[in-house]
C-alpha positions in Angstrom: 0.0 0.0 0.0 1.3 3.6 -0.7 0.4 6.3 1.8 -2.4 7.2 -0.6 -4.3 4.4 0.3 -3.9 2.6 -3.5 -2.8 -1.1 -3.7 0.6 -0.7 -6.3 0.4 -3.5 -8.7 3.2 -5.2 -10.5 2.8 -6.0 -14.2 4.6 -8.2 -16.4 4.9 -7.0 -20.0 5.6 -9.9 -22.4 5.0 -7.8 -25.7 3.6 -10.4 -28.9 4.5 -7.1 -31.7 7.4 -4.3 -31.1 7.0 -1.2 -33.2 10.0 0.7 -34.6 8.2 4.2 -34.7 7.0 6.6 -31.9 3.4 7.5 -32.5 -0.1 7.4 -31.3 -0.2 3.6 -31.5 -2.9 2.0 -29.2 -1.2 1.2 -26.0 -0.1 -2.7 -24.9 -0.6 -2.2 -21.1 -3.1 0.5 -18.9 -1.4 1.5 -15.4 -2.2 3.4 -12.9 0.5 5.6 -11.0 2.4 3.8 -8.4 2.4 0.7 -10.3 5.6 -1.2 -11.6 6.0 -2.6 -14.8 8.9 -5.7 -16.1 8.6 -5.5 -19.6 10.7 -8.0 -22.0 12.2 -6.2 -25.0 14.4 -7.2 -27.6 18.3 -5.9 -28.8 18.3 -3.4 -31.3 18.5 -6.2 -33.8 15.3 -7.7 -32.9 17.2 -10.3 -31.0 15.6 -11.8 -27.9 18.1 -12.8 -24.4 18.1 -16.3 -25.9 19.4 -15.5 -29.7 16.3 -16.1 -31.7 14.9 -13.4 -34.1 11.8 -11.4 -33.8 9.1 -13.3 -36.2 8.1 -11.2 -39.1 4.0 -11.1 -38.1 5.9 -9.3 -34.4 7.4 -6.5 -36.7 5.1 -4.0 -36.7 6.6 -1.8 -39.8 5.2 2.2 -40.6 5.4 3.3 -44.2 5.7 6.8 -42.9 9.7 5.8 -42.5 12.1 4.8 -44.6 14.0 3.1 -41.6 12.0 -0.4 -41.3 13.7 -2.0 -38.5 15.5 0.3 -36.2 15.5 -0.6 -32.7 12.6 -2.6 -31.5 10.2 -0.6 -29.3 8.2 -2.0 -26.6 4.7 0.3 -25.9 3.0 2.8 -25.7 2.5 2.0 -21.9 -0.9 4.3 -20.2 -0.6 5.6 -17.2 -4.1 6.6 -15.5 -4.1 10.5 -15.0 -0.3 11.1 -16.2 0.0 14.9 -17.4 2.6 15.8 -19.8 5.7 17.0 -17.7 5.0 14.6 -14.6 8.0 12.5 -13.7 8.0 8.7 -14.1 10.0 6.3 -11.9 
């Protein structure tokens, strides 16, 4: 419990598609603040901890770049009633 009287959660993020653009994707996971996230991601060449390659339905491409697969990005993550500026931890 936090002083606030809110039960912090811990999530575990096991993403099934990585995107290689930032943009107003629909988010993977809804938090609310306080909570903790573990999220597994891959290296930048779409390698996971164990060696094997990211399978090509996981690669979620954007024609709006002309750089298909640059470093794999795990998200968007929402955080209940975040405000632009607020500090995450």
């Amino acid at each position: 419990m936090t002083l606030t009287g809110k039960e912090e959660r811990l999530y575990r993020l096991e993403p099934r598609v990585y995107q290689y653009t930032f943009g107003p994707n629909e988010p993977l996971l809804r938090i609310r603040s306080g909570d903790s996230v573990t999220a597994s991601t891959v290296d930048a060449h779409g390698f996971d901890r164990d060696g094997n390659p990211l399978a090509e339905h996981q690669k979620q491409r954007s024609k709006a770049t002309r750089f298909q697969e640059s470093n794999p990005l795990v998200g968007p993550i929402w955080i209940e009633e975040a405000q632009p500026g607020d500090l995450l931890k």
